[in-house]
mmCIF file of the N, C-alpha and C atoms, coordinates in Angstrom:
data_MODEL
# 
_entry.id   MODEL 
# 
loop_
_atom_site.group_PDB 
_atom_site.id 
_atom_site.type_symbol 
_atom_site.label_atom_id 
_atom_site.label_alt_id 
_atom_site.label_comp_id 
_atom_site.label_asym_id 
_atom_site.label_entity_id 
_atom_site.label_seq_id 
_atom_site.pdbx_PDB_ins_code 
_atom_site.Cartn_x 
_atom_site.Cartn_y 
_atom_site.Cartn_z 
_atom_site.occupancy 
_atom_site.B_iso_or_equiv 
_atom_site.pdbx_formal_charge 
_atom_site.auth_seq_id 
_atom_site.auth_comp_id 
_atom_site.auth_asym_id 
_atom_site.auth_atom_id 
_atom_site.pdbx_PDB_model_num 
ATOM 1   N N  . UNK A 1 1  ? 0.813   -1.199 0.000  1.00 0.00 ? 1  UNK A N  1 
ATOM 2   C CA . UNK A 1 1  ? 0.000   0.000  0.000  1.00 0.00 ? 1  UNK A CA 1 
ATOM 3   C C  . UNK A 1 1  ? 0.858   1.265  0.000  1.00 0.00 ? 1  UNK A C  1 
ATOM 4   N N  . UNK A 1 2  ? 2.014   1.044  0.585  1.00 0.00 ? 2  UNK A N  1 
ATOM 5   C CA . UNK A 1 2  ? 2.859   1.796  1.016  1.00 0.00 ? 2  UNK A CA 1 
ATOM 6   C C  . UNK A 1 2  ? 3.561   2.849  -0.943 1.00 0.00 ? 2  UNK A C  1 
ATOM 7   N N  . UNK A 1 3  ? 3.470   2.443  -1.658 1.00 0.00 ? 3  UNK A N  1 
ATOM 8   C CA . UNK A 1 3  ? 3.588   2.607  -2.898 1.00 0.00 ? 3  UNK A CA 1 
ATOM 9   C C  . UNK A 1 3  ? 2.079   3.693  -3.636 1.00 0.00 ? 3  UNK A C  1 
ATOM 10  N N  . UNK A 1 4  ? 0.972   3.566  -2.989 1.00 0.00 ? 4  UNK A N  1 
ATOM 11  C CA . UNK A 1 4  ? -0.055  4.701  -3.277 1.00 0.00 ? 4  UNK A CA 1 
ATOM 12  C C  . UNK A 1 4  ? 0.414   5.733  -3.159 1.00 0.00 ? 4  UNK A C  1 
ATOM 13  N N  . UNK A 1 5  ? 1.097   5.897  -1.536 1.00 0.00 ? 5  UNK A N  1 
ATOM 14  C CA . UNK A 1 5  ? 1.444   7.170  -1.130 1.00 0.00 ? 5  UNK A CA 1 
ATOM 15  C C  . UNK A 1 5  ? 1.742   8.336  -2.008 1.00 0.00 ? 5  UNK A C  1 
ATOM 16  N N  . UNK A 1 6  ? 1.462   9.942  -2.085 1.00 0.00 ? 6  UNK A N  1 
ATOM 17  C CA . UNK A 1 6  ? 1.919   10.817 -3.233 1.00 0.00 ? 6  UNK A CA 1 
ATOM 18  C C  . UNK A 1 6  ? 2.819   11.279 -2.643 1.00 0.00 ? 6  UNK A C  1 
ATOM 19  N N  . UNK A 1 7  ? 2.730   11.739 -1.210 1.00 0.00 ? 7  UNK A N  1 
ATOM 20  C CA . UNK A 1 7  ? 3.833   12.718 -0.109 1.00 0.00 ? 7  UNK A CA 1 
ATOM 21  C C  . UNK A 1 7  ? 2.295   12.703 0.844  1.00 0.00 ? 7  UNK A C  1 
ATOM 22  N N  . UNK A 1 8  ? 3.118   13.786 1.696  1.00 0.00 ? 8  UNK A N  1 
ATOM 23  C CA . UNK A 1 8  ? 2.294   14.161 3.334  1.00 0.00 ? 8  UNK A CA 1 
ATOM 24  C C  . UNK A 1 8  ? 1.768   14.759 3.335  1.00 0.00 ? 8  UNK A C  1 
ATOM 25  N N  . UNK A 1 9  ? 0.206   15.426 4.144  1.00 0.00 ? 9  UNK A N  1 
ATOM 26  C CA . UNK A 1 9  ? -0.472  15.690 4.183  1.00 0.00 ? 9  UNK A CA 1 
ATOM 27  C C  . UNK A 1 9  ? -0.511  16.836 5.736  1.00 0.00 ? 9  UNK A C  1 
ATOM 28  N N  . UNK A 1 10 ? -0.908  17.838 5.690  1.00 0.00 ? 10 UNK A N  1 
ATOM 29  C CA . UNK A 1 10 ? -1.226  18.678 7.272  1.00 0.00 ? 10 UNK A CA 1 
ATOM 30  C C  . UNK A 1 10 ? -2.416  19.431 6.942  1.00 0.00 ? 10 UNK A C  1 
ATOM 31  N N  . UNK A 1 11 ? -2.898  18.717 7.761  1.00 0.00 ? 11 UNK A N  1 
ATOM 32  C CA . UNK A 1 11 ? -4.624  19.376 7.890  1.00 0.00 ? 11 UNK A CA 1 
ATOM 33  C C  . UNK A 1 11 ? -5.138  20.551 9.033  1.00 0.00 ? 11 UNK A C  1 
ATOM 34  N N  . UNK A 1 12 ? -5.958  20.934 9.091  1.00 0.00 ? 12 UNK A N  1 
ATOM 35  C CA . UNK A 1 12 ? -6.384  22.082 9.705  1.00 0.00 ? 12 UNK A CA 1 
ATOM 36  C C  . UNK A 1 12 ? -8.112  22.152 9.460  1.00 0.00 ? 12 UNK A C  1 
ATOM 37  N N  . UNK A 1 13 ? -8.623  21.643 10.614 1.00 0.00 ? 13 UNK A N  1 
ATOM 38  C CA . UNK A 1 13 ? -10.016 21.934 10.967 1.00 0.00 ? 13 UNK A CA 1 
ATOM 39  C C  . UNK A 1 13 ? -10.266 23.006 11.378 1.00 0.00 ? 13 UNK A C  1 
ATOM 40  N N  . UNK A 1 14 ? -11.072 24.174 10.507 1.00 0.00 ? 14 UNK A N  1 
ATOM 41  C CA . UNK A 1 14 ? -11.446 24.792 10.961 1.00 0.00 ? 14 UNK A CA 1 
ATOM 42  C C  . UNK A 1 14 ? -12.588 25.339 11.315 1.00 0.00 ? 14 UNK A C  1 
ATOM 43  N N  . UNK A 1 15 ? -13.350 24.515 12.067 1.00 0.00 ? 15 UNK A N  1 
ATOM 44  C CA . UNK A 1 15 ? -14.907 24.044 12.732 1.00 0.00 ? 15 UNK A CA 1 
ATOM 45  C C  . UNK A 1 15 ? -14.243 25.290 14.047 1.00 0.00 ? 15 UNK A C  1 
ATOM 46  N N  . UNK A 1 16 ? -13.412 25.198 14.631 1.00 0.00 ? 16 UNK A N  1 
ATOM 47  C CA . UNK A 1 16 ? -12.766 26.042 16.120 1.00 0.00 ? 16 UNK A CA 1 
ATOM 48  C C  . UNK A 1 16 ? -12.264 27.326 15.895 1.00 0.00 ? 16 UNK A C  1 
ATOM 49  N N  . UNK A 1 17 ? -11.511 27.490 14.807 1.00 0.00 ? 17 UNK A N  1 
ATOM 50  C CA . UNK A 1 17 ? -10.604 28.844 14.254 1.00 0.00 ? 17 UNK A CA 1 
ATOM 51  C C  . UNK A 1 17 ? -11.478 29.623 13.434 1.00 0.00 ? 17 UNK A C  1 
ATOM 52  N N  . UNK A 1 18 ? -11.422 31.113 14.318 1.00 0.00 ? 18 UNK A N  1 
ATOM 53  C CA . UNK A 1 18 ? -12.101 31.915 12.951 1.00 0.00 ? 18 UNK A CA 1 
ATOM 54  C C  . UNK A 1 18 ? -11.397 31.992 11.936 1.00 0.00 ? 18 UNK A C  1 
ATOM 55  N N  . UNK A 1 19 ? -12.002 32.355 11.061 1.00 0.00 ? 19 UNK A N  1 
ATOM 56  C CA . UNK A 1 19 ? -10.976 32.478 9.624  1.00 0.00 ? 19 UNK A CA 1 
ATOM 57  C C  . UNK A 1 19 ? -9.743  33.398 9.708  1.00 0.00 ? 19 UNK A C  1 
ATOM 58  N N  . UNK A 1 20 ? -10.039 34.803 10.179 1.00 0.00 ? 20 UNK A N  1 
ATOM 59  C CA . UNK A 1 20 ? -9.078  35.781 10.397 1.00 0.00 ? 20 UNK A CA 1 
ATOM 60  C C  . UNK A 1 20 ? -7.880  35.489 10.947 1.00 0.00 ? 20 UNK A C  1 
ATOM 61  N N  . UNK A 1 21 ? -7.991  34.059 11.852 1.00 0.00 ? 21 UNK A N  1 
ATOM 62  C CA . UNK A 1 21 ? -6.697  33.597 12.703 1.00 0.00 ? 21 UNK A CA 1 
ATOM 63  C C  . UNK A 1 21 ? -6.110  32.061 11.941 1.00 0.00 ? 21 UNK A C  1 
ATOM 64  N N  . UNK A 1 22 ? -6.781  31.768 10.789 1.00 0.00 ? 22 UNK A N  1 
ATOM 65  C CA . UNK A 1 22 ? -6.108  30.771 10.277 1.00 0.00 ? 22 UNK A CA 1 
ATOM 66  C C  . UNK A 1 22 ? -4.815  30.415 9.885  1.00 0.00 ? 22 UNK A C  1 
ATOM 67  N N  . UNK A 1 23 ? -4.704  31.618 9.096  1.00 0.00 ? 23 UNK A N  1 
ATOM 68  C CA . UNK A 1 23 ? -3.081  32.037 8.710  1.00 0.00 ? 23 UNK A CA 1 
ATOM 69  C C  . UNK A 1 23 ? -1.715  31.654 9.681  1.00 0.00 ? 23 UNK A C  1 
ATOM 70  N N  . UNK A 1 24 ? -2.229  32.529 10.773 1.00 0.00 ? 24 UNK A N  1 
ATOM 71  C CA . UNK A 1 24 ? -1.559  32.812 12.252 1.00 0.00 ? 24 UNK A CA 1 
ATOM 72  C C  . UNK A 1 24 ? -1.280  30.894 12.655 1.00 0.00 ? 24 UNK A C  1 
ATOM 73  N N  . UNK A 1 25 ? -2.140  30.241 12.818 1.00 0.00 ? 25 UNK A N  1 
ATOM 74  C CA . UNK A 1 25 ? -2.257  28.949 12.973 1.00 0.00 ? 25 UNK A CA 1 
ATOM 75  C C  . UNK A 1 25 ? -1.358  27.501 12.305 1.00 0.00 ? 25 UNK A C  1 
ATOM 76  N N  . UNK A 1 26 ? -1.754  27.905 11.082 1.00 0.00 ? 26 UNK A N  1 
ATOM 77  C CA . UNK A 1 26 ? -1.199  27.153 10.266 1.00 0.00 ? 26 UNK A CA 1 
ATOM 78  C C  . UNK A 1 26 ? 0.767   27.566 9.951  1.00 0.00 ? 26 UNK A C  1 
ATOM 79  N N  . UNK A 1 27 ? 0.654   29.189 9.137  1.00 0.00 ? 27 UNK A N  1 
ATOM 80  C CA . UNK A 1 27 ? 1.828   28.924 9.221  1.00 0.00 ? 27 UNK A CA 1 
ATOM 81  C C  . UNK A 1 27 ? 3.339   28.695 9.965  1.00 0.00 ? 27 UNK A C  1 
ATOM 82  N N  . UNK A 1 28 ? 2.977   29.005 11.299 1.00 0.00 ? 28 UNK A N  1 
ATOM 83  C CA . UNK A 1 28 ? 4.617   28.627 12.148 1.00 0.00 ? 28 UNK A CA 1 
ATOM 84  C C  . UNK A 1 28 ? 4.620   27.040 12.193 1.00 0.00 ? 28 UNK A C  1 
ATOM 85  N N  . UNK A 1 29 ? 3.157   26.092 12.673 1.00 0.00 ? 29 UNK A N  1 
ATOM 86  C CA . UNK A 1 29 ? 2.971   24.865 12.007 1.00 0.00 ? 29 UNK A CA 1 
ATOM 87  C C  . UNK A 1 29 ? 3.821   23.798 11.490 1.00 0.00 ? 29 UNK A C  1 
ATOM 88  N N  . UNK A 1 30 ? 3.838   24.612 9.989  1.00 0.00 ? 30 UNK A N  1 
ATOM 89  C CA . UNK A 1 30 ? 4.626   24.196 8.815  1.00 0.00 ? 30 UNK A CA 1 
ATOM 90  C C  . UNK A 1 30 ? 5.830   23.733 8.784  1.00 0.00 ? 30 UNK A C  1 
ATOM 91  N N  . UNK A 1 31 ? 6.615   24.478 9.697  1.00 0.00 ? 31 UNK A N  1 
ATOM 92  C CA . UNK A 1 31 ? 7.988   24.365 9.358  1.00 0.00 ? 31 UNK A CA 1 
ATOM 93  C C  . UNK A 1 31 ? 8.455   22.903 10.518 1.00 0.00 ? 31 UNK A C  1 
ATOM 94  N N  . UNK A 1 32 ? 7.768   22.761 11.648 1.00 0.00 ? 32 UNK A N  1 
ATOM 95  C CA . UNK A 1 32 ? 7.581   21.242 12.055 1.00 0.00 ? 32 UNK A CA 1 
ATOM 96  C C  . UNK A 1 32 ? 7.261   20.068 11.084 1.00 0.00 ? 32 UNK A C  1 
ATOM 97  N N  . UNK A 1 33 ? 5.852   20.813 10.553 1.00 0.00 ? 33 UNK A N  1 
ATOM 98  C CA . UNK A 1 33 ? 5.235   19.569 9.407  1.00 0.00 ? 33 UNK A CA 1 
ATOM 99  C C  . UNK A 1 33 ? 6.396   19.138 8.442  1.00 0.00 ? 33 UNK A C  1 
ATOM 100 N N  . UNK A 1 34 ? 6.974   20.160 8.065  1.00 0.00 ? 34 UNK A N  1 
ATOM 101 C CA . UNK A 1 34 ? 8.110   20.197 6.949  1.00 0.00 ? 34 UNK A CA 1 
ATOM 102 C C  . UNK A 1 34 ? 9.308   19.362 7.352  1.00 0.00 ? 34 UNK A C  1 
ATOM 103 N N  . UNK A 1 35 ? 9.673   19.595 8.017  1.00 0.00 ? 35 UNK A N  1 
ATOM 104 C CA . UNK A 1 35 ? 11.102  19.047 9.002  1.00 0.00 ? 35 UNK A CA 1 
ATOM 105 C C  . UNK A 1 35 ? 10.963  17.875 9.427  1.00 0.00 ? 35 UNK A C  1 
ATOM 106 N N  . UNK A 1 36 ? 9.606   16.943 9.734  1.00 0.00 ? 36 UNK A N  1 
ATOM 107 C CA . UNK A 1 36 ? 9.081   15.536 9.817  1.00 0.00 ? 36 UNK A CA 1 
ATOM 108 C C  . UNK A 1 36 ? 8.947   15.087 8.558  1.00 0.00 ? 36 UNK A C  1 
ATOM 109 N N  . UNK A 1 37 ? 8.484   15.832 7.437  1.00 0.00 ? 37 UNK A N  1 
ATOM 110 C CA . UNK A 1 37 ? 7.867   15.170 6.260  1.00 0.00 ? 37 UNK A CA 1 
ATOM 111 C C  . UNK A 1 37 ? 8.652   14.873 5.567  1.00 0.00 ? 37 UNK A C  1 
ATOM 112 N N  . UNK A 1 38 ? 10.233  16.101 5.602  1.00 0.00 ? 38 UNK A N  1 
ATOM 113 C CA . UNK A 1 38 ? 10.544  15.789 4.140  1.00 0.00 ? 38 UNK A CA 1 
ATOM 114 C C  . UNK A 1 38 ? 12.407  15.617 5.176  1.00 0.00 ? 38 UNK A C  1 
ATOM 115 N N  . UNK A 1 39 ? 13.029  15.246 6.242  1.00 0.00 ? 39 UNK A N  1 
ATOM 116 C CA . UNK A 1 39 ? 13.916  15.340 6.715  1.00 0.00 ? 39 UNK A CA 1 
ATOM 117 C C  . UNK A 1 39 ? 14.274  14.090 6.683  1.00 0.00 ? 39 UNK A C  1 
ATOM 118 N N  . UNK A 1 40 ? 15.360  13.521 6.941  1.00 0.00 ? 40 UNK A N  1 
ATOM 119 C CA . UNK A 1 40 ? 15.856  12.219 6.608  1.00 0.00 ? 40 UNK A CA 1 
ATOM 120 C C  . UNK A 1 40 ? 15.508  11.692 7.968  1.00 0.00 ? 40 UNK A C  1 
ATOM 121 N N  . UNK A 1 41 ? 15.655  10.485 8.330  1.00 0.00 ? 41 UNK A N  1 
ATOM 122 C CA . UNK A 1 41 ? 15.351  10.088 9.575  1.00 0.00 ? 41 UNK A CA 1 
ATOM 123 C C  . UNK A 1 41 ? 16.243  10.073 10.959 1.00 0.00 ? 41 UNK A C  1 
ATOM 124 N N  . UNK A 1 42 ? 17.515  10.729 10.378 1.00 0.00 ? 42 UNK A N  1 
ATOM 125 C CA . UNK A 1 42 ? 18.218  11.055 11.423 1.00 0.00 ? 42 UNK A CA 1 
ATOM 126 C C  . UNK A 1 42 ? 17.955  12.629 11.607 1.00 0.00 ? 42 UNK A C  1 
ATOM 127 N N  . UNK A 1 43 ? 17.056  12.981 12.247 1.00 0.00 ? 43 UNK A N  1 
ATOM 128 C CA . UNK A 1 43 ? 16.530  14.657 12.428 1.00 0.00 ? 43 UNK A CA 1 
ATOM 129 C C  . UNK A 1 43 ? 17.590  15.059 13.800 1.00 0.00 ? 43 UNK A C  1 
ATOM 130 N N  . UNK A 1 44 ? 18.012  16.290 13.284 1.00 0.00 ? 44 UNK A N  1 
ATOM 131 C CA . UNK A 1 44 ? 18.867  17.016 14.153 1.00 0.00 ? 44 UNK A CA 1 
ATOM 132 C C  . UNK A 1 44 ? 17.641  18.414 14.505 1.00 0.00 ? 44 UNK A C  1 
ATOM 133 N N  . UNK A 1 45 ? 17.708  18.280 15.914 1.00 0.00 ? 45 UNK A N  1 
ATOM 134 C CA . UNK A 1 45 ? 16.803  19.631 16.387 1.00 0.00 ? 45 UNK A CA 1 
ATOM 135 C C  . UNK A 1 45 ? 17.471  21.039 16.407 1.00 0.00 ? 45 UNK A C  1 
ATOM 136 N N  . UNK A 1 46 ? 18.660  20.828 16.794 1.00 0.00 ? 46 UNK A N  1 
ATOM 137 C CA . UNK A 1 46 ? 19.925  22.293 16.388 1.00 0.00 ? 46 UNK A CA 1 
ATOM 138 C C  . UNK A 1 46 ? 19.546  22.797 14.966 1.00 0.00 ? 46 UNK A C  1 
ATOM 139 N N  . UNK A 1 47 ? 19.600  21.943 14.265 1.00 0.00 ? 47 UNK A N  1 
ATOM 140 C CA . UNK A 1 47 ? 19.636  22.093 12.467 1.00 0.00 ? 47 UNK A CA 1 
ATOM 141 C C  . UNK A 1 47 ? 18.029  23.173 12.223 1.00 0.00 ? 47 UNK A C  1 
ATOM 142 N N  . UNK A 1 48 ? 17.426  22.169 12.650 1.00 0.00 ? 48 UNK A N  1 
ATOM 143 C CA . UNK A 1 48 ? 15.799  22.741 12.821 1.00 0.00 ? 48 UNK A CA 1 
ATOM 144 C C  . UNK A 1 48 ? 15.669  23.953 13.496 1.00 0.00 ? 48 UNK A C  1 
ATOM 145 N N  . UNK A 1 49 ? 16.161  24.133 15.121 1.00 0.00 ? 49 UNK A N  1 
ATOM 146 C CA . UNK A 1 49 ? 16.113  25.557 15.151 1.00 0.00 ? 49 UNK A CA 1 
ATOM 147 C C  . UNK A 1 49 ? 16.725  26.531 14.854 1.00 0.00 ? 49 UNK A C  1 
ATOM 148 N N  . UNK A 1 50 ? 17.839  26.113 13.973 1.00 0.00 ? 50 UNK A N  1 
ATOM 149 C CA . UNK A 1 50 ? 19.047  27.666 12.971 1.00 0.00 ? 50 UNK A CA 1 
ATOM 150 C C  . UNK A 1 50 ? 18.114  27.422 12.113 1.00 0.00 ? 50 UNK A C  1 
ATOM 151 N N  . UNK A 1 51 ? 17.183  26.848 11.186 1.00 0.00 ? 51 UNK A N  1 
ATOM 152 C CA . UNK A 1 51 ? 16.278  27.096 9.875  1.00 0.00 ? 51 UNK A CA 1 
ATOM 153 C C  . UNK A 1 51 ? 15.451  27.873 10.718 1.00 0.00 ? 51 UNK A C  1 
ATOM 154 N N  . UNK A 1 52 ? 14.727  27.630 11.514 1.00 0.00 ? 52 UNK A N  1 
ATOM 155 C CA . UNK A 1 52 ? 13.430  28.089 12.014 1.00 0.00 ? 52 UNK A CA 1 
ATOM 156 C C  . UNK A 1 52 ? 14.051  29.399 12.304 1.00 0.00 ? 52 UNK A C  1 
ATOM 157 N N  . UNK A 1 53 ? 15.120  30.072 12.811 1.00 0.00 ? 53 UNK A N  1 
ATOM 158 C CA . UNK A 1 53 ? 15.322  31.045 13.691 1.00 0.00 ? 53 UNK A CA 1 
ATOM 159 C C  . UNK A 1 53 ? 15.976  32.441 12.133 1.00 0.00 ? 53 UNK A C  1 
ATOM 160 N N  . UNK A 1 54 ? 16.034  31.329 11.345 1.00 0.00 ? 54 UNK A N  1 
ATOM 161 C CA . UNK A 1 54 ? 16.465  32.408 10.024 1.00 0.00 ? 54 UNK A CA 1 
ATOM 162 C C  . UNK A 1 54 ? 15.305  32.488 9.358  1.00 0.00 ? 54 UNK A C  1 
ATOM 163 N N  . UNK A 1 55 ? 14.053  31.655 9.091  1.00 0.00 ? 55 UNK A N  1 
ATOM 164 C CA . UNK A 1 55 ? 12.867  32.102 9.316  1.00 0.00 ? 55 UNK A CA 1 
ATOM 165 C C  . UNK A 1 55 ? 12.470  33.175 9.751  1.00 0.00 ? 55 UNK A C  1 
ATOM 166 N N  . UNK A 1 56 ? 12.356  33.455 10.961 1.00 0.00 ? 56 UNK A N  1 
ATOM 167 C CA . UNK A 1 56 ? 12.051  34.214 12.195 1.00 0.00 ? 56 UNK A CA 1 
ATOM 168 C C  . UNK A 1 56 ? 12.192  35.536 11.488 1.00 0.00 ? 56 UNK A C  1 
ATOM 169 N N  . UNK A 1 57 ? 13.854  35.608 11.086 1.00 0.00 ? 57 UNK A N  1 
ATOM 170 C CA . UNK A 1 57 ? 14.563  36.835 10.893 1.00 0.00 ? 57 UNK A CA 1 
ATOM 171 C C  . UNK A 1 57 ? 13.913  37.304 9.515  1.00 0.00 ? 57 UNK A C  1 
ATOM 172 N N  . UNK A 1 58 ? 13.689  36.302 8.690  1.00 0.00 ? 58 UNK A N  1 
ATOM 173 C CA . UNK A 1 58 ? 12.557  37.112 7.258  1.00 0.00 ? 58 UNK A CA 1 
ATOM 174 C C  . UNK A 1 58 ? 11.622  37.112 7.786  1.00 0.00 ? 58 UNK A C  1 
ATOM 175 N N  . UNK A 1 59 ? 10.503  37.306 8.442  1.00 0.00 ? 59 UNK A N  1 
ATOM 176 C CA . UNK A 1 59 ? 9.185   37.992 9.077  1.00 0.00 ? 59 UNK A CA 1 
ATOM 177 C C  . UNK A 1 59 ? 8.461   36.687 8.883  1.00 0.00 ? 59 UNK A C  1 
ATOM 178 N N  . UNK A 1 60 ? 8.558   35.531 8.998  1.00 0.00 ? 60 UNK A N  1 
ATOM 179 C CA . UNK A 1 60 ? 8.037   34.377 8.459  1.00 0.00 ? 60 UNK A CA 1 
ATOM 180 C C  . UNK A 1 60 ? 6.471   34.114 9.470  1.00 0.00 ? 60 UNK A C  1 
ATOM 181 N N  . UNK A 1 61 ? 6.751   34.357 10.880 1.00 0.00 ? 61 UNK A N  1 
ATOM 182 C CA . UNK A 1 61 ? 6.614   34.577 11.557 1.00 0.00 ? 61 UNK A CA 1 
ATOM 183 C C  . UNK A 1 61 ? 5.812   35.438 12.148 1.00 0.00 ? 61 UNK A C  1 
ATOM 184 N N  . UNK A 1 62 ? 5.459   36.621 11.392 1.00 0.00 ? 62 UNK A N  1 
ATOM 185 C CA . UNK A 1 62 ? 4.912   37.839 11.953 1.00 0.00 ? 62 UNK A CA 1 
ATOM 186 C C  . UNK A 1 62 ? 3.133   37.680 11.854 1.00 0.00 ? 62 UNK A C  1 
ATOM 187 N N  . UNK A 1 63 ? 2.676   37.972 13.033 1.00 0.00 ? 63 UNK A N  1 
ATOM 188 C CA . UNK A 1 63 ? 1.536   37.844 13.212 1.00 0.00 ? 63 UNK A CA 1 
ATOM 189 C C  . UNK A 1 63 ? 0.711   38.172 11.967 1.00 0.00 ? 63 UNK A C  1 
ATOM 190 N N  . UNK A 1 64 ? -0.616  38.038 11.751 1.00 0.00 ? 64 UNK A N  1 
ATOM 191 C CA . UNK A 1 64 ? -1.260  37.733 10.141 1.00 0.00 ? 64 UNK A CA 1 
ATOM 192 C C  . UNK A 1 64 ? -2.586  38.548 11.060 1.00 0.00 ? 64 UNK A C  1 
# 
């Protein structure tokens, strides 16, 4: 079955979130979803927070 697969999936119900705060929600999210989905299986968390933190520094981050 394992061969269907296309790639990964991150969902977001938003039955709870107004719309106006979806953005805010989802994207800091991402960069976890990203770093599980597409990272080799030896994940380094240092590595992850110098990406995330140069993120940060382009406004990646900034409230929506």
């Amino acid at each position: 079955m394992g061969d269907r697969f296309l790639g990964p999936e991150a969902a977001l119900w938003t039955e709870t979130v107004p719309e106006h705060r979806v953005m805010a929600k989802v994207l800091p999210r991402l960069t976890a979803f990203a770093e599980c989905a597409w990272s080799s299986a030896e994940r380094n968390y240092g590595d992850y927070q110098r990406r995330k933190s140069l993120l940060r520094g382009a406004g990646y981050f900034e409230e929506f």
